[in-house]
C-alpha positions in Angstrom: -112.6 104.4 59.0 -112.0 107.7 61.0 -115.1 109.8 61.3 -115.9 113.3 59.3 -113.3 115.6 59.5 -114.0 118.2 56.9 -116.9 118.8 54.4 -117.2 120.8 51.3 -119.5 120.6 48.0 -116.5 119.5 46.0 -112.7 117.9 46.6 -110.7 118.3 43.9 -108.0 115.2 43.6 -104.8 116.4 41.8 -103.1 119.5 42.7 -101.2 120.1 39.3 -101.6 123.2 37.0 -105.2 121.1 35.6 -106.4 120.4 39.6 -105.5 123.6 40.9 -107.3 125.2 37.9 -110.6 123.3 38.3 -110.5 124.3 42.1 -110.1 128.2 40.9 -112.8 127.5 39.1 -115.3 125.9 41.2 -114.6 128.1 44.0 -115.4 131.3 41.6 -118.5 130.0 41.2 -119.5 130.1 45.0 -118.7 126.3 45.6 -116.7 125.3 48.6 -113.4 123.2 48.0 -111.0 120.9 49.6 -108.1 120.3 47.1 -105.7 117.2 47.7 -102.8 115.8 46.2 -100.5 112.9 47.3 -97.6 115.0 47.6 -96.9 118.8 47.3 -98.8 121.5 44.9 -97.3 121.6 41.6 -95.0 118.7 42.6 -95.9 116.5 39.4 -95.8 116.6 36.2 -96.4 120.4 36.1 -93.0 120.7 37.3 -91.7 119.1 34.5 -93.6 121.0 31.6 -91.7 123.2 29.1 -94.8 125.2 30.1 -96.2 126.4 26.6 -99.4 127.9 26.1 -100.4 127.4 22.5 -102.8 126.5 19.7 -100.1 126.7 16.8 -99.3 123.1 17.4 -102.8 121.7 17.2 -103.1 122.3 13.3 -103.6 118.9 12.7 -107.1 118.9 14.3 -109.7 122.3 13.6 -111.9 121.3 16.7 -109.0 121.0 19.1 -107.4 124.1 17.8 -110.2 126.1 19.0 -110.5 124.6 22.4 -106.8 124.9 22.7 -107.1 128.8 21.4 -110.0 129.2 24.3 -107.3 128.0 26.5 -104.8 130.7 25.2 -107.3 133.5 25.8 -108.2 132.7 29.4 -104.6 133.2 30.2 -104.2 136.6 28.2 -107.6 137.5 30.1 -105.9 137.0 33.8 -102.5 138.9 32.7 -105.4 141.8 31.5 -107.0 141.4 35.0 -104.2 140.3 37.2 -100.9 141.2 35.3 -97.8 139.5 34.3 -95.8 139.8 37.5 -98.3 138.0 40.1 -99.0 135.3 37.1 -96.3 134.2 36.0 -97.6 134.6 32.4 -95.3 135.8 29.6 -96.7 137.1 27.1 -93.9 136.5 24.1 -95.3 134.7 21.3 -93.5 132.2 19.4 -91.3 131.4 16.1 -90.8 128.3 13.9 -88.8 128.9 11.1 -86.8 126.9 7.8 -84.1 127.0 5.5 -85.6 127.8 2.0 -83.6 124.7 1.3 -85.5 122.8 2.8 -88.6 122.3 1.0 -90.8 120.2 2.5 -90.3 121.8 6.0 -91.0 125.6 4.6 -94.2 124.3 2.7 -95.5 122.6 6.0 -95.1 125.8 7.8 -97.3 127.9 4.9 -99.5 125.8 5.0 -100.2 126.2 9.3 -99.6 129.9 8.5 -102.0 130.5 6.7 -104.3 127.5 8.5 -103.5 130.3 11.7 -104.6 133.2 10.0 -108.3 131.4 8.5 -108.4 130.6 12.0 -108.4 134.2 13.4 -105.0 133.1 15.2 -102.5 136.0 13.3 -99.3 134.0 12.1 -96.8 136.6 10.5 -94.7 135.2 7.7 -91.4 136.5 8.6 -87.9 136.5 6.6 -84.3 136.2 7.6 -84.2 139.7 8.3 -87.2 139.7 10.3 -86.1 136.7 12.3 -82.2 138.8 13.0 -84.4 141.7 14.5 -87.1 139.7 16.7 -83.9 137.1 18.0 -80.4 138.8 17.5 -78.5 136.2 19.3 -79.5 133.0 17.3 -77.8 132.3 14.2 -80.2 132.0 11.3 -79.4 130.6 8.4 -79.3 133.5 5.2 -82.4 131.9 3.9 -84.2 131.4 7.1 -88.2 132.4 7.1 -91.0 131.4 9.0 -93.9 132.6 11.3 -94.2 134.8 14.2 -97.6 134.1 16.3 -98.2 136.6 18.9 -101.2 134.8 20.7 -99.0 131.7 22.2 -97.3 132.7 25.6 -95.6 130.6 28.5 -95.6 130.7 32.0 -93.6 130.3 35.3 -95.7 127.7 36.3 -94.0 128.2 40.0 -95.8 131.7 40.3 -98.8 130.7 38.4 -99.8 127.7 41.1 -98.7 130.6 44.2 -101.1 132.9 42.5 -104.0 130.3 42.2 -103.4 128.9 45.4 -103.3 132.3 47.2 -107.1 132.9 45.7 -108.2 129.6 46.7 -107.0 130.6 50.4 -108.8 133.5 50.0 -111.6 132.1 49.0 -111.5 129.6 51.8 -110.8 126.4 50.0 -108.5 124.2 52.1 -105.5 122.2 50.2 -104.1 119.2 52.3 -100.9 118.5 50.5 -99.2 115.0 50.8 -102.9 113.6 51.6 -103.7 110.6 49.0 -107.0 109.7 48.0 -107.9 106.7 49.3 -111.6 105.7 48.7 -114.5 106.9 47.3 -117.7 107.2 49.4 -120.5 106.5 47.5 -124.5 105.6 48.4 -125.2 101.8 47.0 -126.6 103.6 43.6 -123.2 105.2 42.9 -124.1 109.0 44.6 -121.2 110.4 45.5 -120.9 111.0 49.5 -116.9 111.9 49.7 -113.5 110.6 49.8 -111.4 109.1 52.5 -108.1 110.5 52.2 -105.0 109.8 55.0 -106.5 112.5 56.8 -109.3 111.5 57.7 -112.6 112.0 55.3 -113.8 114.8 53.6 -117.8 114.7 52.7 -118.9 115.9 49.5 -121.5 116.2 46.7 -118.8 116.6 44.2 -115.2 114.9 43.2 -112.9 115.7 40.5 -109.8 113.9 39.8 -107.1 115.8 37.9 -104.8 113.5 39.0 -102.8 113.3 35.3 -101.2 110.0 34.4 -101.8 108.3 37.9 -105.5 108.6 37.0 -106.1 104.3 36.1 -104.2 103.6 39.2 -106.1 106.7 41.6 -109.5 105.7 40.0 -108.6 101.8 40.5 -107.6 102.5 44.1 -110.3 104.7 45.1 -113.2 103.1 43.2 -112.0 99.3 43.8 -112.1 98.8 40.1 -109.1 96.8 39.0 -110.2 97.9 35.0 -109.7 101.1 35.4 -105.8 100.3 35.8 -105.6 97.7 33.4 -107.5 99.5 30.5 -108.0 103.3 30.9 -107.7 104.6 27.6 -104.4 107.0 28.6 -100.6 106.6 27.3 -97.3 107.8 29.3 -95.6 110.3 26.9 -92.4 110.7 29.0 -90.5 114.5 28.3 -87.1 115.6 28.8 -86.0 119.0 29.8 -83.0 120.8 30.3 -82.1 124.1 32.6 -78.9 125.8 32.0 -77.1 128.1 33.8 -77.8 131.0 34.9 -75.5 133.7 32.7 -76.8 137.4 32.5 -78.8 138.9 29.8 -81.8 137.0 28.0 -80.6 135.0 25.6 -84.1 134.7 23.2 -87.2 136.5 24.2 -89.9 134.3 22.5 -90.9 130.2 22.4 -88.5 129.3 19.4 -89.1 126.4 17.2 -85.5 125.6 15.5 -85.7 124.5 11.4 -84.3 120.9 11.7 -86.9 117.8 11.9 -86.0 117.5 16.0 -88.5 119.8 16.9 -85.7 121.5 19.3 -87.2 124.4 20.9 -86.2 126.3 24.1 -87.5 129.4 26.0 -86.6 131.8 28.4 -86.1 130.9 32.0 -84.9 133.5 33.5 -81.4 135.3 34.6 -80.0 134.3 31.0 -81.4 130.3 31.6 -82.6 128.6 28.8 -85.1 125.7 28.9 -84.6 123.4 26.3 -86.3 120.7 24.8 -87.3 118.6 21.8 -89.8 115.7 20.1 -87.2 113.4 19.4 -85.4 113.2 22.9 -88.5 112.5 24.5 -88.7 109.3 22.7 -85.0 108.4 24.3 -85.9 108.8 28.0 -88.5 107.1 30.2 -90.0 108.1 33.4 -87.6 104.9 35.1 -84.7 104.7 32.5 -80.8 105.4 33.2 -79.3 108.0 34.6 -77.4 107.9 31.4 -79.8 107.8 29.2 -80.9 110.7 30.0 -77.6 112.7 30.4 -76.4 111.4 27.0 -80.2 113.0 25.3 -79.5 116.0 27.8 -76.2 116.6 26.1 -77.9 116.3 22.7 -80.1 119.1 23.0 -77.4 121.7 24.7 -75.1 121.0 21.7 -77.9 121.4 19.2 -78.3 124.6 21.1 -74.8 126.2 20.8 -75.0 125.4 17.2 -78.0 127.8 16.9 -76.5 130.5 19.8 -72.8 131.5 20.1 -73.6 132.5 23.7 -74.6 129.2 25.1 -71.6 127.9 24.4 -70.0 129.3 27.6 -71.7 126.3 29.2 -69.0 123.6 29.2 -70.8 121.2 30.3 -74.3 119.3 30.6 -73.3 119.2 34.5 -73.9 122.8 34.7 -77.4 122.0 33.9 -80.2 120.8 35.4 -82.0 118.1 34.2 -85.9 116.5 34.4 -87.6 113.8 32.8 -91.7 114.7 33.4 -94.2 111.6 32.1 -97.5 113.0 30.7 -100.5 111.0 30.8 -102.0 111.1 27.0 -105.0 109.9 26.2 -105.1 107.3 23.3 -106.5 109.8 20.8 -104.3 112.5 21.9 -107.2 114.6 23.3 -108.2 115.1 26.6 -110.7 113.5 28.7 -113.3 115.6 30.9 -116.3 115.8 32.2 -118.5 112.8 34.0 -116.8 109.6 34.7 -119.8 107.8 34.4 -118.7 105.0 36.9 -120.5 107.4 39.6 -122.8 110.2 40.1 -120.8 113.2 41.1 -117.5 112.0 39.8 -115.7 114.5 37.5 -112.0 113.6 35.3 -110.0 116.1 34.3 -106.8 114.5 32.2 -105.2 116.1 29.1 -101.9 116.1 27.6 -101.9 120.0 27.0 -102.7 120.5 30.6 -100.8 123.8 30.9 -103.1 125.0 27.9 -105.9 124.2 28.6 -106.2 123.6 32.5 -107.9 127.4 32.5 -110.7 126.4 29.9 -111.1 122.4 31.3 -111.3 124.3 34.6 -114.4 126.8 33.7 -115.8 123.9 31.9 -115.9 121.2 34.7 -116.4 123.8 37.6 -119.8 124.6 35.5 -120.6 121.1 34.9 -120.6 120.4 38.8 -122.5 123.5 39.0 -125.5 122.6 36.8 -125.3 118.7 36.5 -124.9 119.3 32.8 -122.3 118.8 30.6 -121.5 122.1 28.8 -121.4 121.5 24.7 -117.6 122.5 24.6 -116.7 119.6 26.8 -119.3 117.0 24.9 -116.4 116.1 22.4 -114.1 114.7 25.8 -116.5 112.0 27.5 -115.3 109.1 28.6 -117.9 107.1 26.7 -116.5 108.4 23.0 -114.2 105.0 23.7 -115.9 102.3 22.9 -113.5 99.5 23.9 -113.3 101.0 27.5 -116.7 101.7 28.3 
């Protein structure tokens, strides 16, 4: 092993939207940091996010909501204290909408309407006049309502990692990018001492892997532990996305949620780009599928998307378009998992699907955990030990 190069009270692994966050965190609190990540900042799956901040979607499940709705404030909190420009937060809200035809899918949204509102989170029933004015240049259908929600937002996750990354310089922390974690240093009773990374090792009191859905092969690798790769409780939930073309003017201005059961919904991207996505083309595509496969879903979505705006349809084809196929690391009861690993004193995870959410809130959360040695009641819900099967 080379000998100590660099020492710090904590070394964040993972330099995604959820590491970088914990890092911004820790380092607020006082805390020195070394941040690490096996290739560049951002460079995972971050890069592949549609990039929504939201609690609308979490209806399903009161307790997440609320953490996700923490998550949501936090952001509007820096854009208060920071503004919009330096990061990269937009603050638009969103709108799902119906046909009145369509029964079953109008009741389901009155129902999370008015589940938003109980829950101090202001969904606006709007009609198909309401829907013209907010987003003139999609085609509703003449019976068309729905919600607006103010609260969600999204963000350029480019500018929001150059933001967090120009405080952590400021604050001193170091980032070595393309550096892989490559063992834990740990006394014989399981203290951490620090990581050895292809750099050389970093001493520490303190390691948090936010490392996403690498984190059973990184915590096998680094801990020696061939379970953790074979049975950490985490899924891959692969996501497609689609870029088009630049082409002048904004073509929506707000997250939309189309009315058919695809769950199509696009955003903004800037210069007259849309970002598209949906929930059922992220079942057709895999992190190691086709080329084809991929293109063929691709093409799905930008046709579903001239349907609902006349101006797309300048785009002739999906070529024009950039494409990206992001693999999210879920864990098996769809919430996230953070807080003490258990495995070792000092050794943090950090691993959610709605990382772009909630990285703000997982980050406070985890940075105070470190601070104090105890695990804040928020995060109590999120241990590893709640499965069973894996501890």
């Amino acid at each position: 092993m080379s000998g100590i190069k660099k020492s710090c009270d904590v070394v964040v692994v993972g330099a995604g939207i959820v590491g970088c966050s914990v890092a911004h965190a820790l380092v607020g609190k006082g805390l020195t940091v070394v941040l690490t990540d096996a290739g560049a900042v951002g460079g995972g799956t971050t890069s592949a996010s549609f990039s929504w901040v939201n609690a609308t979607s979490k209806v399903n499940d009161e307790p997440y909501f609320y953490f996700n709705a923490e998550g949501v404030r936090l952001y509007h909190d820096m854009v208060e204290e920071w503004g919009p420009k330096l990061t990269g937060i937009h603050q638009t809200g969103v709108i799902a909408w119906s046909s009145a035809n369509d029964t079953a899918r109008t009741k389901e949204l009155r129902q999370n309407a008015k589940l938003l509102n109980r829950w101090d989170y202001p969904a606006v029933w709007v009609d198909h006049k309401d829907l013209a004015q907010l987003e003139p240049k999609i085609s509703f259908e003449d019976s068309a309502q729905g919600y607006f929600v103010e609260n969600d937002c999204w963000i350029d996750v480019d500018l929001f990692l150059q933001f967090l990354t120009r405080q952590l310089h400021q604050a001193g922390a170091q980032i070595m990018e393309y550096c892989p974690a490559l063992e834990l240093i740990a006394t014989e009773e399981g203290k951490v001492l620090g990581v050895e990374t292809t750099q050389g090792r970093v001493s520490c009191g303190s390691l948090v892997l936010a490392t996403g859905v690498h984190s059973p092969q990184v915590l096998s690798q680094i801990t020696g532990h061939e379970g953790f790769a074979s049975r950490f409780p985490l899924q891959q939930a692969p996501g497609l996305l689609v870029l088009t073309p630049p082409g002048g003017p904004a073509l929506v201005h707000r997250v939309i949620y189309s009315s058919d059961s695809s769950g199509l919904h696009m955003r903004d991207a800037g210069q007259g780009r849309l970002l598209l996505a949906a929930d059922d083309t992220d079942g057709l595509v895999s992190e190691n599928g086709s080329v084809d496969t991929a293109t063929q879903a691709a093409k799905l979505l930008l046709e579903r998307t001239k349907q609902l705006i006349s101006e797309c349809k300048g785009v002739e084809s999906i070529e024009q378009c950039q494409i990206k196929v992001g693999v999210r690391g879920v864990p098996n009861d769809g919430r996230s998992i953070a807080g003490p690993a258990l495995s070792a004193d000092g050794l943090y995870l950090a691993i959610t699907h709605s990382g772009v959410t909630l990285a703000p809130i997982i980050g406070q959360l985890i940075a105070s955990c470190v601070e104090t040695g105890v695990v804040p009641e928020q995060l109590v819900p999120f241990s590893l030990d709640r499965f069973d099967t894996f501890i």
